[in-house]
C-alpha positions as CSV (number, residue, x, y, z in Angstrom):
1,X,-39.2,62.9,46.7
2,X,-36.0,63.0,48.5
3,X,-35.8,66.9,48.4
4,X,-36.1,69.2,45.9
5,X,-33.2,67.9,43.8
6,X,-33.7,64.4,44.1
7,X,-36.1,62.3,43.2
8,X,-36.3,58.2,44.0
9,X,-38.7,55.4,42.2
10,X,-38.7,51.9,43.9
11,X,-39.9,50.5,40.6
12,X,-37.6,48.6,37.8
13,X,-36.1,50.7,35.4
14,X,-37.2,49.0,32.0
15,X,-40.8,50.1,33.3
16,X,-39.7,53.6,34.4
17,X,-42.0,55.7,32.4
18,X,-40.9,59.4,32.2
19,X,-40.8,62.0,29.9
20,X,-37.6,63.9,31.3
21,X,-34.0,63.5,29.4
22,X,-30.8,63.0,31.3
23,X,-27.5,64.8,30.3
24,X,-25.3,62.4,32.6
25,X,-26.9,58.8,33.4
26,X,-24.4,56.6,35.7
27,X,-25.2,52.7,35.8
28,X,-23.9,50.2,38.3
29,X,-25.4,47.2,37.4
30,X,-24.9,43.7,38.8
31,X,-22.1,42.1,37.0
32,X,-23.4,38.6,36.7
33,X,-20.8,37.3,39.5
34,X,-22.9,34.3,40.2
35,X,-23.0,36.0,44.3
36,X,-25.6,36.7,46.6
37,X,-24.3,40.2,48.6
38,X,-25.4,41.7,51.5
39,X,-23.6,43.9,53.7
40,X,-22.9,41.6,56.4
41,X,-23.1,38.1,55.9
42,X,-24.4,36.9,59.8
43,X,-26.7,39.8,61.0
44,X,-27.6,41.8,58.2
45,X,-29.1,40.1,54.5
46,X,-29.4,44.0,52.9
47,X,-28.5,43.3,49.5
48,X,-29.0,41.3,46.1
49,X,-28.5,38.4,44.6
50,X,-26.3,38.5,41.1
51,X,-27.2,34.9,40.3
52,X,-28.2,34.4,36.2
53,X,-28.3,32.4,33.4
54,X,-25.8,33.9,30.8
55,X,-28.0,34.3,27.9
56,X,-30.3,36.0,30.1
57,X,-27.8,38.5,31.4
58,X,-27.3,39.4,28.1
59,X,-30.9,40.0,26.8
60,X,-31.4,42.0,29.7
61,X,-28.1,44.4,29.2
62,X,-29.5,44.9,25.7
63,X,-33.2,45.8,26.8
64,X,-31.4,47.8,30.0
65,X,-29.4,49.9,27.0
66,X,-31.9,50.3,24.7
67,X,-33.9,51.8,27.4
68,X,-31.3,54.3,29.2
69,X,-30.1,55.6,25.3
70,X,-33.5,56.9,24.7
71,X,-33.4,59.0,27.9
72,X,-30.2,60.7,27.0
73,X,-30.4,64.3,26.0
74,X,-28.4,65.0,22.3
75,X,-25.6,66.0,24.8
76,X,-25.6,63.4,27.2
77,X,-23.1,60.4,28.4
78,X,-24.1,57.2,30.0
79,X,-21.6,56.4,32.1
80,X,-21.8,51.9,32.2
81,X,-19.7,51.1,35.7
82,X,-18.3,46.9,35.5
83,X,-15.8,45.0,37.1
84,X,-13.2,44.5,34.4
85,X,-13.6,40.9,34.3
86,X,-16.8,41.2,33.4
87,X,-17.0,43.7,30.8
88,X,-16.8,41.4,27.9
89,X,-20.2,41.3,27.3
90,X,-21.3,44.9,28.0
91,X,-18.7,46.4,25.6
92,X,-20.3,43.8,23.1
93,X,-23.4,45.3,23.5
94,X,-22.5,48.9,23.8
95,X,-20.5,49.0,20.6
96,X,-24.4,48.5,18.8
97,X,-25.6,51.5,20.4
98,X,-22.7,54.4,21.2
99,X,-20.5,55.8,18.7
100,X,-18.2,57.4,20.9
101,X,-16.9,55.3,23.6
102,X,-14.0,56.0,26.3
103,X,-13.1,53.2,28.9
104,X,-11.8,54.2,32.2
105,X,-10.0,52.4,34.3
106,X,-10.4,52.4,37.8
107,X,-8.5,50.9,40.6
108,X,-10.8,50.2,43.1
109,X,-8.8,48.7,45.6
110,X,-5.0,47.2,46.7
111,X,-3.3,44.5,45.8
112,X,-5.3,40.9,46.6
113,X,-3.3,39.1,49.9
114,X,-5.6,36.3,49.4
115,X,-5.3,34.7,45.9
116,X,-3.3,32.1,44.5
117,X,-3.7,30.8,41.7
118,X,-3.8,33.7,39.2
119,X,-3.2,38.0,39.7
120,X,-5.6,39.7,42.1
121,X,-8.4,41.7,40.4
122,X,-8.4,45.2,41.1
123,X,-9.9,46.9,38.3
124,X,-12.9,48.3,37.1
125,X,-14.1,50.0,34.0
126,X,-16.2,52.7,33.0
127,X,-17.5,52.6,29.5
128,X,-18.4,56.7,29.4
129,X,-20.8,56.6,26.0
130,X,-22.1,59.4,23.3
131,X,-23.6,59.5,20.3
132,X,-24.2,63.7,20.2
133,X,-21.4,66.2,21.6
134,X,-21.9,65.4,25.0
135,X,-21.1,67.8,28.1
136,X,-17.3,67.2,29.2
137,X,-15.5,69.3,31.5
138,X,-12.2,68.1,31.9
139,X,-10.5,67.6,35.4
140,X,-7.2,67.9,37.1
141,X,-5.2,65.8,39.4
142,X,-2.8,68.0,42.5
143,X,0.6,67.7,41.2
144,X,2.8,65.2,43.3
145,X,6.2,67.1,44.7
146,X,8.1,64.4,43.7
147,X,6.8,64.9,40.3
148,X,8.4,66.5,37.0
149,X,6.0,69.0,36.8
150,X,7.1,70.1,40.5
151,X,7.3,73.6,40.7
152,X,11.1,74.2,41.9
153,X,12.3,77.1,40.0
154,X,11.3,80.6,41.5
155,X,11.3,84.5,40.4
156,X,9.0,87.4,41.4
157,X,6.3,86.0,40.5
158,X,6.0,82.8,42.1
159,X,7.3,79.2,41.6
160,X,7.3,77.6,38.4
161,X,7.8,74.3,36.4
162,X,9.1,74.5,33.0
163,X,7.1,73.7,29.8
164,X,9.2,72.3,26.7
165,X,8.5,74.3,24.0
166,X,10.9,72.3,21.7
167,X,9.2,70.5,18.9
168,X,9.4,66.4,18.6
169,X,11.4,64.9,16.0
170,X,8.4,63.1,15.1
171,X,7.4,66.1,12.9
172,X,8.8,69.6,12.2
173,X,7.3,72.6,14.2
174,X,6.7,76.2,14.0
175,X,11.1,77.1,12.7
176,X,12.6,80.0,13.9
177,X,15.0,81.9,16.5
178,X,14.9,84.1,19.5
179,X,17.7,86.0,20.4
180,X,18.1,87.1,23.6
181,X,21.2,88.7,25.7
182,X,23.1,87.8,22.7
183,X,21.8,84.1,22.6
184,X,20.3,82.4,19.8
185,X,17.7,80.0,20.6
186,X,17.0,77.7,17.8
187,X,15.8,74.2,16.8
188,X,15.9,72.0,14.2
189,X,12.8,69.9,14.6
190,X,11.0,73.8,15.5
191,X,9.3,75.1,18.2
192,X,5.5,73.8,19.6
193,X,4.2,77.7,19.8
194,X,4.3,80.3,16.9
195,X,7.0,83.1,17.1
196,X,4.6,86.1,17.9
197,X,3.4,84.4,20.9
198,X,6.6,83.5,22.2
199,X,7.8,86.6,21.9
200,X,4.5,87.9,23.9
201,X,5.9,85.4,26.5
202,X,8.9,87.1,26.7
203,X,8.1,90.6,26.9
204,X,5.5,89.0,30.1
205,X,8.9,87.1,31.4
206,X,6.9,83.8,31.1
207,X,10.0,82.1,29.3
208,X,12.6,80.3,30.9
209,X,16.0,80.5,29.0
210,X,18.8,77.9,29.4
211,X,22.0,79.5,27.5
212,X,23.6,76.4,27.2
213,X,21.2,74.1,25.6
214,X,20.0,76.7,23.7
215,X,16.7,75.8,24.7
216,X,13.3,77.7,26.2
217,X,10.6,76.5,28.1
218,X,6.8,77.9,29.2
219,X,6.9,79.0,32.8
220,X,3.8,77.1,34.2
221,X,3.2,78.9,37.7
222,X,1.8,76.7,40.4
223,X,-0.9,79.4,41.4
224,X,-1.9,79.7,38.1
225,X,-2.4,75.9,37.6
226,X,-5.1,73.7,37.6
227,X,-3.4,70.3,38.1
228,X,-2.4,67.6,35.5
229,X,-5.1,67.0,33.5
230,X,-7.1,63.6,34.3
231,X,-6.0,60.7,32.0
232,X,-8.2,57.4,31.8
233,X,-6.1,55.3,34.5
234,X,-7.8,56.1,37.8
235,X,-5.8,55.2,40.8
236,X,-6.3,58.1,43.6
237,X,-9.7,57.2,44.3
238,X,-10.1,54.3,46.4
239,X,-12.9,52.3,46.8
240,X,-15.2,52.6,49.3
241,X,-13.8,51.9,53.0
242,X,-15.9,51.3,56.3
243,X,-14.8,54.6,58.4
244,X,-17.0,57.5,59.1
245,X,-16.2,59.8,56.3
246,X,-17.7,57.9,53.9
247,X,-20.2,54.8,55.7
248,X,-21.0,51.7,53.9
249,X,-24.5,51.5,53.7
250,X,-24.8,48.9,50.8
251,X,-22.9,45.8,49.5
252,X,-21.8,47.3,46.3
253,X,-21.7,51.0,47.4
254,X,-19.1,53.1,45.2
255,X,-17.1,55.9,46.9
256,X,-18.4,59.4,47.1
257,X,-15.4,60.6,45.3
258,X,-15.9,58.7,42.6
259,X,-19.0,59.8,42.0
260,X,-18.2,63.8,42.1
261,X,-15.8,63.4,39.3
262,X,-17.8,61.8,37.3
263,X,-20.8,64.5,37.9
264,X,-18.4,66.8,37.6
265,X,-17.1,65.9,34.1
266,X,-20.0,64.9,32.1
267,X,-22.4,67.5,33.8
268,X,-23.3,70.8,34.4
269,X,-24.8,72.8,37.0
270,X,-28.5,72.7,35.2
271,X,-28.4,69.3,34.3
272,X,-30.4,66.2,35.5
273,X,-29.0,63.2,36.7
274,X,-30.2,59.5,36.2
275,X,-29.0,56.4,38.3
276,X,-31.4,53.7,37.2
277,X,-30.2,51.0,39.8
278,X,-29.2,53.3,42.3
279,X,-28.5,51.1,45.7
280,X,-27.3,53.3,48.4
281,X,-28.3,56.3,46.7
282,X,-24.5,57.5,45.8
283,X,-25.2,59.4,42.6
284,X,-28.1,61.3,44.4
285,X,-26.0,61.7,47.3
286,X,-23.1,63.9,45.3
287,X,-25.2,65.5,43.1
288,X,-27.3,67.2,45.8
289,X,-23.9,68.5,47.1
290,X,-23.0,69.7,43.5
291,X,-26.3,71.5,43.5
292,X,-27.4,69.0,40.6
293,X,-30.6,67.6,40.2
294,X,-31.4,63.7,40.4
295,X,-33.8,61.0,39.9
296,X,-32.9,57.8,41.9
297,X,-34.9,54.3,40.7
298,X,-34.2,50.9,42.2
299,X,-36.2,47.4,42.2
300,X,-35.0,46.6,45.7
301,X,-37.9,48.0,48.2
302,X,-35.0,48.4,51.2
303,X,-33.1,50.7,49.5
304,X,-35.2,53.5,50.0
305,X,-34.7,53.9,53.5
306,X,-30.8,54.0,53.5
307,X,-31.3,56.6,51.1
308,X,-33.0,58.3,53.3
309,X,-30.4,57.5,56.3
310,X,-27.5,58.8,54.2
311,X,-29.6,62.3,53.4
312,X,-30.9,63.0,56.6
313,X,-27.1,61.6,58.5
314,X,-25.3,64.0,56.1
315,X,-22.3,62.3,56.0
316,X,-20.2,64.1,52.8
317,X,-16.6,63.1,52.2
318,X,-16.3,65.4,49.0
């Protein structure tokens, strides 16, 4: 034990013999990169080696699967973390075993100084995968001032961005018109919301009226709003640096702030957490902070005492 909300297990996972279920399991596996890595290369051989013969890598992704889908709960997600150019053969495998799959893309890092002969690699993806109707709370992303959705128009209640109401051409909407102070507002293709709730709208003074296109729009306050909703491009959380808020305590260590959104979305408060190959002890990290609970396995014997470093330092940059 950890403390009372996680758990860790310095055994292999395929041998991991538990009865619990897991509503969210995250896996970092090694990516088959033909590398040894340790965090520093002349004082300090913490780490792994990701050396293997291909056909084993895959016969092990397939036992590692078959395993982790069993411990799912009917409305969990296994979240599969891979360097994009080495996701072929996981998504191969996956597609046997999930019927729902989403791939995120994250971009881990800048731009690549260093290569030359083809574009730098800067991408990884998360292959988020369900088979029941797993937990998912969708999240938001602060709304750049630069933006379109900026919130430059004011009235008494506060500042606002404008919502089009105006239906696409691509199909016809909810038709009618709105007069008001001796304006019609009308449009061919219709409207995206029906008349009654409009009009509701209107008597709140939550529509915004533009006489001379003829055209209305949603007033979306900013102190009423949440944020644009996430999409499956990633780029705002950068991977993980060497500065104090957030230490690198293993070679592959992901960043703490990748790791509380993807708690946050495909878990809840009462749920229990699973990283099978947990390293640094990330996943356990956040989800103590999220008031989550968390069991933590890894093969590698040293990694339970950076776990127990990062716990007992406290360092949180969430």
């Amino acid at each position: 034990m950890i403390n009372n909300n996680v758990s860790y297990y310095n055994t292999d996972i395929l041998n991991f013999d538990t009865s619990d279920e897991f509503d969210l399991i995250y896996l970092d596996p090694p990516y088959e990169t033909n590398r040894t890595f340790t965090i520093n290369s002349l004082d300090d051989d913490t780490g792994f080696d990701d050396k293997w013969d291909e056909k084993k890598y895959s016969e092990w992704i397939e036992k590692l699967i078959t395993k982790l889908k069993d411990l799912l709960t009917n409305k969990g997600t296994l979240v599969f973390h891979i360097s994009s150019e080495h996701s072929f053969v996981v998504e191969s495998i996956l597609i046997k075993h999930f019927k729902k799959i989403q791939k995120i893309y994250w971009k881990r890092c800048h731009g690549k100084n260093t290569v030359k002969n083809k574009m730098g690699e800067v991408i990884d993806v998360l292959f988020a995968c369900w088979n029941g109707n797993n937990i998912f709370n969708l999240q938001h992303t602060p709304i750049e001032e630069d933006s379109v959705w900026a919130f430059k128009n004011k009235d008494k209640r506060g500042f606002y961005s404008l919502g089009a109401l105006k239906h696409d051409r691509t199909r016809v909407g909810n038709v009618y018109k709105i007069e008001h102070d001796g304006v019609i507002y009308e449009n061919k293709y219709g409207w995206k919301q029906k008349k009654e709730y409009v009009e509701k709208l209107i008597k709140e003074d939550r529509i915004h009226f533009v006489p001379d296109s003829k055209n209305m729009y949603v007033k979306i306050y900013k102190h009423e709003h949440k944020g644009v909703p996430l999409s499956n491009l990633w780029t705002d959380k950068h991977s993980i640096t060497r500065t104090a808020k957030d230490p690198r305590l293993y070679p592959t260590q992901k960043p703490q702030k990748l790791l509380e959104r993807i708690i946050k979305m495909y878990s809840n408060d009462d749920s229990l957490i699973l990283d099978p190959v947990c390293g640094s002890g990330t996943t356990g990290f956040v989800a103590d902070k999220l008031n989550r609970k968390c069991v933590l396995c890894d093969i590698n014997k040293d990694t339970f005492n950076i776990i127990k470093k990062r716990f007992d330092d406290g360092i949180y940059n969430i």
